[in-house]
C-alpha positions in Angstrom: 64.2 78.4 83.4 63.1 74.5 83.2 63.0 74.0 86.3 59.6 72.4 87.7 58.6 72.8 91.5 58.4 69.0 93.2 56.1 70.6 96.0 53.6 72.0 94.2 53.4 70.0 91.0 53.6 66.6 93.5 55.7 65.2 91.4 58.7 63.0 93.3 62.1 64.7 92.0 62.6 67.8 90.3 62.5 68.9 86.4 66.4 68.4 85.3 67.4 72.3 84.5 70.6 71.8 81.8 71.4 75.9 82.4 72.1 75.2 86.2 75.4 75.4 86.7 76.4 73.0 90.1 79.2 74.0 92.3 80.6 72.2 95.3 80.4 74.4 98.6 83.7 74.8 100.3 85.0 72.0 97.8 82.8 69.3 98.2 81.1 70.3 101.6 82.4 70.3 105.2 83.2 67.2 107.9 79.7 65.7 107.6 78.5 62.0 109.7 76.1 60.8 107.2 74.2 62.2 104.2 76.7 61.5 102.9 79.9 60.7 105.5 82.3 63.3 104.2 86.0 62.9 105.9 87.0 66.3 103.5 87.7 69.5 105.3 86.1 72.5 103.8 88.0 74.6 101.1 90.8 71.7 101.6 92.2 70.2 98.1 91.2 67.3 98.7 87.2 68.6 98.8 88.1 70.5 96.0 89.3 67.7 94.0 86.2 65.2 94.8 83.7 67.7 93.6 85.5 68.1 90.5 85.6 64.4 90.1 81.8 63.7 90.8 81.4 66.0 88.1 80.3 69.5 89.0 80.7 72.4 87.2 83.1 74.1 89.3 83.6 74.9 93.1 83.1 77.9 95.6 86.3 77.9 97.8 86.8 80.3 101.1 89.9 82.6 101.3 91.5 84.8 103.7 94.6 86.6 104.2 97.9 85.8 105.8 100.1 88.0 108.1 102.3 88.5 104.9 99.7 88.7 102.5 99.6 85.5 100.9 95.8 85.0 99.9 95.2 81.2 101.8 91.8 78.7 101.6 90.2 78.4 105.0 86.7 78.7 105.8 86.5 79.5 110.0 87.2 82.4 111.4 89.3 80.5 113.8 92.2 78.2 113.1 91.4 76.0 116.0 88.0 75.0 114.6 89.3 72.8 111.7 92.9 73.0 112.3 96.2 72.3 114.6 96.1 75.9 114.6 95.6 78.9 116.9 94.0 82.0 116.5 93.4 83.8 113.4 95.1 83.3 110.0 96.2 87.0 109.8 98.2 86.1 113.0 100.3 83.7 110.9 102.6 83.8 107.8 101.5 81.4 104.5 104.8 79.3 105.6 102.8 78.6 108.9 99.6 77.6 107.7 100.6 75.4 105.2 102.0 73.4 107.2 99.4 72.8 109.9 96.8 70.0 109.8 93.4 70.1 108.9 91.6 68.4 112.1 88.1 66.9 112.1 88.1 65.1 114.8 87.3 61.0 115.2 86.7 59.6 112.8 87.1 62.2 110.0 91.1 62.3 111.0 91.1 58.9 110.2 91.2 59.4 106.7 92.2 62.6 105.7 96.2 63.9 106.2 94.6 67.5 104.6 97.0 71.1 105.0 95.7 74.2 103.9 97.0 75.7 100.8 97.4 78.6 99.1 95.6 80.7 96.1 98.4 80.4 94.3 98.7 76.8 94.5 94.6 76.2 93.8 95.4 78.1 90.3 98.5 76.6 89.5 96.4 72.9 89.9 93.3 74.4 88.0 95.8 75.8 85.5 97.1 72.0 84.4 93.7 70.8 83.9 92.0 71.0 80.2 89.3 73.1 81.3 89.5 75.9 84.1 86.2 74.8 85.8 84.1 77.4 87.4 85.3 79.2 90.6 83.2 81.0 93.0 86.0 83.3 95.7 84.2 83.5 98.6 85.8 86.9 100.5 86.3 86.0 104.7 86.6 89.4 105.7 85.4 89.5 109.1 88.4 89.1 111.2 87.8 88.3 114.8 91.9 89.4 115.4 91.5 92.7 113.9 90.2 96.1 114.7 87.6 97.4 111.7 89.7 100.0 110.6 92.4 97.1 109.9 89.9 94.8 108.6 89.3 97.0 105.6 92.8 98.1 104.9 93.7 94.8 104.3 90.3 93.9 101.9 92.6 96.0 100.0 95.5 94.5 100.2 93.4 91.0 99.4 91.7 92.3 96.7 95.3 93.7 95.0 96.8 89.8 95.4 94.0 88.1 94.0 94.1 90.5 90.7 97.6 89.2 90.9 97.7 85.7 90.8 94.5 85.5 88.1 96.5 87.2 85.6 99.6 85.6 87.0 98.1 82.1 85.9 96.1 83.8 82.7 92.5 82.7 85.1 89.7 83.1 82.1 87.6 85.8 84.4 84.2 84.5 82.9 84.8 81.4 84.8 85.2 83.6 88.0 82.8 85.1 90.2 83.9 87.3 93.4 81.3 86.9 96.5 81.9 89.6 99.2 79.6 90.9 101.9 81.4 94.5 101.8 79.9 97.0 99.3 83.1 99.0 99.8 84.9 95.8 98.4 83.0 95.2 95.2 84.3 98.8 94.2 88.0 98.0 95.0 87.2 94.6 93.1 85.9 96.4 90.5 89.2 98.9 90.4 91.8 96.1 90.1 89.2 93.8 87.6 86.7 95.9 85.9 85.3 93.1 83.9 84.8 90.1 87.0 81.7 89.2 88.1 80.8 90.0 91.4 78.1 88.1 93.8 77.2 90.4 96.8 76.2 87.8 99.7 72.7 88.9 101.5 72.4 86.8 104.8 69.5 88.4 106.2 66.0 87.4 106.5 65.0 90.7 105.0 66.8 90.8 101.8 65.5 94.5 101.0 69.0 96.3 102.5 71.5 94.1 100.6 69.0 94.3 97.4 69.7 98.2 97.2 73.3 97.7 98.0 73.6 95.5 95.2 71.4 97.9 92.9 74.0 101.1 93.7 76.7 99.3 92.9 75.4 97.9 89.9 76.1 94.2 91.1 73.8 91.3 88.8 74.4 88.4 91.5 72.8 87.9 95.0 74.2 85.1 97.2 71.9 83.7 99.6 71.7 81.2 102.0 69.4 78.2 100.2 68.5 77.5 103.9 67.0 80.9 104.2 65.8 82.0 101.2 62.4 82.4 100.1 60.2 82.6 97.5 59.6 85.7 97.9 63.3 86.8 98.0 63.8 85.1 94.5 61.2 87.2 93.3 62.4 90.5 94.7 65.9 90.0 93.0 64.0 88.6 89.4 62.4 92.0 89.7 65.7 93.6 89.7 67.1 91.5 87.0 69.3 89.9 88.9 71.2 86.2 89.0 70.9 84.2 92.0 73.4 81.5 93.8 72.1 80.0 96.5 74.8 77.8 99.1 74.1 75.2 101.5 71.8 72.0 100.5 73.0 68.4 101.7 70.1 66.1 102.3 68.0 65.3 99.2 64.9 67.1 101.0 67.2 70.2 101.4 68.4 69.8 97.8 64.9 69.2 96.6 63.6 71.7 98.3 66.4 74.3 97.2 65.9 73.3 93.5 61.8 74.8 93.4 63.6 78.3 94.2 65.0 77.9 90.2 68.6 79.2 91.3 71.2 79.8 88.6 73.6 78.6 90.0 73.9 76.6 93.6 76.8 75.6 95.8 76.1 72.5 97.3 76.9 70.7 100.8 76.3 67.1 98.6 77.6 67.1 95.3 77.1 63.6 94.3 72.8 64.0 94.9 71.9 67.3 93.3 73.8 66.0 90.1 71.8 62.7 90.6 68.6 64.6 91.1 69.6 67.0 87.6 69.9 63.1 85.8 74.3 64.0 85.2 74.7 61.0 87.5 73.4 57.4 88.2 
């Protein structure tokens, strides 16, 4: 790796790394006031769209299922939070969601008339565009609505639709990575897609658990939190000969900060300053 610490070498921005590969997080970030002022809802087209257009590599987006099934972008666990909605999005059919409202409050409502939208519609987009850019599915499987034993049943179910609409819209799987929380779900991922990649996100402070999960099922990516992580967690999984994504980062100290972990990849709040601070933008 090129990249150069900025805290311990003094220096004032980091050493551009040409091999990291940028995503924006939940499209281009989530409703932010400043740092930059971001009126995009998280894993909304629109966010989607604006990180593509600032020039990242790609974008991590957040999906759960339907009531019927239908694989749908949304990042809360609760419609309520960023929506016109109520409940949980396995209470409601795809023809529901899609039609409620993405809501920020004042003033992010101001500018944005954003609806959630489905998989399926995300790929058909991606599909028209020269270059299928880099997309990181970020599995919400924790479902507030739903007993366990359901919860798991329908990772199935998730996992099944997803394998569909990839090959449905001919998805180049090197350009996709699977994140999931669920050991159980990177081996019905790997059933349905036995060559996609497959992140297994760690969000404790003690990365040693999720490290061995991720060593038994033979998984090559961690996901951490860039907020949390350490440099003694990036060592752990370099010793296992494992890639790491780190998500989060919005401020330029954050992002800074972030970059002297020498991630591979990182899903960013603020788009626009890591690829200033990696010289791809003025």
């Amino acid at each position: 790796m090129l990249l150069a610490s900025t805290c311990l070498m003094g220096q004032s921005a980091p050493v551009a790394n040409p091999k990291l590969l940028i995503l924006g997080h939940a499209g281009s970030g989530f409703f932010t006031p400043i740092s930059p002022f971001n009126f995009r809802p998280p894993s909304s087209w629109r966010g989607v769209q604006h990180a593509l257009d600032l020039g990242a590599d790609g974008v991590e987006v957040d999906l759960q299922l339907s009531q019927d099934s239908v694989v749908i972008l949304y990042h809360d666990q609760r419609l309520e939070n960023n929506s016109t909605g109520r409940g949980c999005v396995s209470e409601h059919s795809a023809a529901q969601l899609v039609q409620l409202r993405y809501r920020g409050g004042w003033p992010y409502d101001w500018f944005h008339k954003e609806q959630p939208i489905t998989f399926d519609t995300l790929l058909a987009r991606f599909s028209r565009r020269p270059t299928f850019p880099r997309l990181h599915l970020d599995l919400h499987e924790d479902d507030q609505c739903l007993p366990p034993a359901q919860q798991a049943a329908r990772s199935s179910v998730l996992i099944r639709q997803l394998a569909r609409s990839l090959r449905r819209y001919q998805v180049p799987l090197q350009q996709v990575s699977l994140v999931t929380q669920e050991p159980t779900t990177v081996r019905l991922a790997r059933a349905e897609m036995p060559t996609l990649p497959i992140g297994l996100e760690v969000t404790a402070d003690d990365i040693t658990p999720g490290l061995g999960q991720a060593k038994a099922e033979h998984v090559k990516t961690l996901v951490l939190d860039a907020g949390r992580a350490t440099p003694q967690h990036m060592a752990q999984a370099r010793a296992a000969g494992m890639s790491v994504v780190l998500f989060g980062g919005r401020s330029p100290k954050s992002i800074r900060k972030t970059l002297t972990l020498q991630p591979d990849e990182m899903e960013v709040d603020n788009v626009r300053r890591l690829l200033i601070l990696q010289g791809r933008r003025k």
